[in-house]
C-alpha positions in Angstrom: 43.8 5.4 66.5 45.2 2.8 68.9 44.9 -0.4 67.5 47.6 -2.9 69.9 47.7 -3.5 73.4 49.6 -5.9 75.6 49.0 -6.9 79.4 51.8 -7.6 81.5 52.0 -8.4 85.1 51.7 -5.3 87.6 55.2 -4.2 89.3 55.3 -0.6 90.8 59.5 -0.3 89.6 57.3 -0.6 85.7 55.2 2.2 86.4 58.2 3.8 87.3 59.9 3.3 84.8 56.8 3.9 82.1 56.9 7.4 83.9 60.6 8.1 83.5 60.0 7.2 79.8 57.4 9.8 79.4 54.3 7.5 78.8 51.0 8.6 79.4 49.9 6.7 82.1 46.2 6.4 83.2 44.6 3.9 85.9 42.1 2.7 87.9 40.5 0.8 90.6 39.0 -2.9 90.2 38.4 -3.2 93.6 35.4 -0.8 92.3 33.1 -1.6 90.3 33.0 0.8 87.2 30.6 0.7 84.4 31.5 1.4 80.7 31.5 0.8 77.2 33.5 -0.7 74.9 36.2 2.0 73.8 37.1 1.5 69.9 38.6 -1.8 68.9 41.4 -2.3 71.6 39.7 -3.2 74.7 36.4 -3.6 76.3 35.8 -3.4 80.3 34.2 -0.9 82.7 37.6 0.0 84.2 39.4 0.5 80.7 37.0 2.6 79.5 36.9 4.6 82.9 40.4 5.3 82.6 40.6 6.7 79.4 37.8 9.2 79.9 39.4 10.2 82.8 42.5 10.9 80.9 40.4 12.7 78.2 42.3 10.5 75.6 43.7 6.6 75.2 46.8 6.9 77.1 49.9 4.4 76.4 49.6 2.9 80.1 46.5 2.0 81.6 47.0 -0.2 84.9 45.3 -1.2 88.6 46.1 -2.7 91.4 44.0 -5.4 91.2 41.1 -6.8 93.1 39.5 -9.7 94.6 39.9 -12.7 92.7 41.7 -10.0 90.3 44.5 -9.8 88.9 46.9 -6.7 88.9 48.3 -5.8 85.1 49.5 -3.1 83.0 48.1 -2.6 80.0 50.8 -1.3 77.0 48.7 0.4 74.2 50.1 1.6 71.4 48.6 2.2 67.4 50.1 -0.9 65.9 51.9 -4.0 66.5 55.3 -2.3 65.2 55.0 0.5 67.7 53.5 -1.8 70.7 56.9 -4.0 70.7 59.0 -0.7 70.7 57.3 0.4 73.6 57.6 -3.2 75.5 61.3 -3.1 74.4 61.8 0.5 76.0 60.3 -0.8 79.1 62.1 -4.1 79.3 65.7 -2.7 78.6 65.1 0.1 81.4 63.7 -2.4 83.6 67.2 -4.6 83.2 68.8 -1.5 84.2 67.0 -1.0 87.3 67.6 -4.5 88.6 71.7 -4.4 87.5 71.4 -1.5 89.9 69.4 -3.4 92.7 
């Protein structure tokens, strides 16, 4: 079970890159409303929870757009802190890589 997540501000070159690294990525809209339940332990929220049954399973990524008055994030999920910081660290030294090339 997944057990860690981390939010980090939304940038399309992550999703990118979370792609490239062979993530599984789900999303949704919060400029929707969508109903839910909490899912497990990691996090509660209608568009969370939406996500993940639309992927059929709690994927590493989960991120949106945004909203109104709403904030755009990805969410990093992973099934412990020690995994959760390997995946952030992928993501962060691809990321450098990307803008030593911009």
């Amino acid at each position: 079970s997944k057990r860690a997540v981390m939010n980090i501000k939304y940038n399309a070159d992550l999703i990118k890159i979370c792609k490239s690294l062979k993530f599984s990525i789900g999303s949704f809209d919060r400029a929707k409303d969508q109903t839910g339940e909490d899912i497990g332990r990691i996090i509660t929220g209608g568009g969370t929870a939406y996500a993940i049954r639309d992927c059929g399973f709690v994927p590493d990524i989960i991120f949106d757009k945004g909203g109104m008055r709403k904030e755009e994030m990805i969410r990093v999920i992973s099934e412990d802190i020690e995994s959760l910081v390997e995946k952030i660290l992928k993501i962060h030294q691809h990321y450098l890589k990307f803008l030593n090339k911009c």
